[in-house]
C-alpha positions as CSV (number, residue, x, y, z in Angstrom):
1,X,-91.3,210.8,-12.7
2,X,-88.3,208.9,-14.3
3,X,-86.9,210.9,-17.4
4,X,-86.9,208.6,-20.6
5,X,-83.1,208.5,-21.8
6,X,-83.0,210.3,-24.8
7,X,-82.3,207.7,-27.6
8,X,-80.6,209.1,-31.1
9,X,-82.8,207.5,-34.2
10,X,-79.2,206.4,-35.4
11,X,-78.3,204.4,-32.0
12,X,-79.5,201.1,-33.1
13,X,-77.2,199.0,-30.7
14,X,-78.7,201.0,-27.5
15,X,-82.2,199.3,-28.7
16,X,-80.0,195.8,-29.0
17,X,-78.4,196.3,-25.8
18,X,-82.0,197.2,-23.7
19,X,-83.5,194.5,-25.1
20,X,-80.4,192.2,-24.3
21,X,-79.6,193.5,-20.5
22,X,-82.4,195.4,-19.5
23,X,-83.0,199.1,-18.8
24,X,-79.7,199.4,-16.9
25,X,-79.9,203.2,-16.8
26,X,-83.3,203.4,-15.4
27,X,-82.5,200.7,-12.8
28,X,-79.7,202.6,-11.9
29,X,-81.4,205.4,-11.2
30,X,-83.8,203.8,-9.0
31,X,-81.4,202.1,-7.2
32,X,-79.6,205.3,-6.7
33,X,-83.1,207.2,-5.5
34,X,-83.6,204.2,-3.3
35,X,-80.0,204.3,-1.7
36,X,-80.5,207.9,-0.9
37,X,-84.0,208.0,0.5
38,X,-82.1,204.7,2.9
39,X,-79.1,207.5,4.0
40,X,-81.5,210.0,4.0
41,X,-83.8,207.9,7.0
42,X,-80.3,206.2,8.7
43,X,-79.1,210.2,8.8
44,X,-82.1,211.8,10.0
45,X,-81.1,212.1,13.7
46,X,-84.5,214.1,14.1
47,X,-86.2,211.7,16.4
48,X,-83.3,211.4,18.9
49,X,-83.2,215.4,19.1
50,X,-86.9,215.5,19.9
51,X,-86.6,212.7,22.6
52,X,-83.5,214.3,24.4
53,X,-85.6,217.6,24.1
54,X,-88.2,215.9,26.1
55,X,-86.2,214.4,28.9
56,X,-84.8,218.1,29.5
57,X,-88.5,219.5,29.9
């Protein structure tokens, strides 16, 4: 589900520039998805709470 950046018909360098560079804006935004889904994991202390609630029992 990646939203298609909305291109004016008048914006004939953004077509120049896409074709030169690449899809910069779409890259970026999976790269930023990517980097949060990795904090996301690295933060989720969940599995450390569960074990230390186990050695209590």
């Amino acid at each position: 589900m990646n939203p298609t950046p909305v291109i004016p018909a008048e914006a004939p360098i953004f077509e120049d520039l896409v074709e030169e560079h690449g899809d910069v804006l779409t890259e970026s935004r999976e790269a930023a998805r990517a980097t949060e889904a990795e904090a996301a994991e690295a933060l989720d202390w969940s599995d450390l709470r569960a074990a230390a609630a186990d050695e209590d029992d």
